[in-house]
C-alpha positions in Angstrom: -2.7 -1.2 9.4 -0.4 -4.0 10.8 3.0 -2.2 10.5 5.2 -1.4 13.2 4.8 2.1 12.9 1.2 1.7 13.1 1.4 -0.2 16.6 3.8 2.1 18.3 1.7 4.9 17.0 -1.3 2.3 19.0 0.4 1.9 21.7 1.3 5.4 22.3 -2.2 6.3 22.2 -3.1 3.5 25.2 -0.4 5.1 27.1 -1.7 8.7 26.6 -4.8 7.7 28.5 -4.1 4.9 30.8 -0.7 5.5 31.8 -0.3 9.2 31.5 -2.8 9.8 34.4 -1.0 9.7 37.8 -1.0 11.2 40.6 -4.8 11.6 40.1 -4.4 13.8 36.7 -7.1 13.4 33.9 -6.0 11.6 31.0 -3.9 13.3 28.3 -7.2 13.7 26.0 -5.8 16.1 23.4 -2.3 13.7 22.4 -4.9 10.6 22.8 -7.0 12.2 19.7 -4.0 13.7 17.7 -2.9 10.3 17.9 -5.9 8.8 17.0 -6.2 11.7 14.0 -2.8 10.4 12.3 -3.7 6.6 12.6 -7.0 7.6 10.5 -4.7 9.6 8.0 -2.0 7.0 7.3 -4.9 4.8 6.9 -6.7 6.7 4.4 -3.5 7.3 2.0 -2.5 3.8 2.5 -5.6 2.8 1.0 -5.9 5.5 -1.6 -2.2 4.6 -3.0 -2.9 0.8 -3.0 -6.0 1.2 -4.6 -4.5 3.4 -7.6 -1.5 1.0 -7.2 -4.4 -1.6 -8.0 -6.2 0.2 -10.7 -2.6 0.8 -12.1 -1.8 -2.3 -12.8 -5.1 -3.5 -14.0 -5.1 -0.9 -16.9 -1.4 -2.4 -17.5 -3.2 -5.8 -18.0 -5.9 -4.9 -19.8 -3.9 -2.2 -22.3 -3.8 -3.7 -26.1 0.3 -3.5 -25.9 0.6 -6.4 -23.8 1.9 -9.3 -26.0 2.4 -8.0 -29.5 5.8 -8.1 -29.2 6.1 -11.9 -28.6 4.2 -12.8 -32.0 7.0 -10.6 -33.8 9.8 -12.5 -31.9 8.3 -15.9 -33.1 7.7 -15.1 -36.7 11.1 -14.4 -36.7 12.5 -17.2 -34.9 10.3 -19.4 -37.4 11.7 -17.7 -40.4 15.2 -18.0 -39.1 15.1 -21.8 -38.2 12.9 -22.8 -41.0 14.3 -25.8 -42.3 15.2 -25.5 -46.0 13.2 -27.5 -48.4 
């Protein structure tokens, strides 16, 4: 994911194991992977919700609603600036 949240939630993760390590300590393994653990879960709903966001709209599209409404509109129009013979 390419939002910020995402990349401080990255960087965070970098710094658990390269920077959190000093004065000859092992790095922080278990905040590296709980880290790690969210990224993968944001990233799964954020793909489940835009692909029923997807599939949502599609059926919107492809319903037998969509445009009946205009044909009513015109025949009315037509009916009411018909010129008179």
């Amino acid at each position: 994911m390419w939002n910020p949240l995402s990349l401080v939630m990255e960087a965070a993760a970098l710094v658990a194991i390269a920077l959190s390590n000093g004065g000859g300590k092992p790095p922080d393994w278990p905040d590296f992977v709980g880290i790690v653990l969210l990224l993968l879960t944001n990233s799964a709903i954020g793909f489940y919700e835009a692909r029923n966001a997807g599939n949502a709209v599609k059926a919107l599209m492809d319903s037998p609603g969509q445009g009946q409404g205009q044909g009513r509109r015109q025949r009315a129009r037509d009916r009411i600036c018909r010129p008179h013979p």
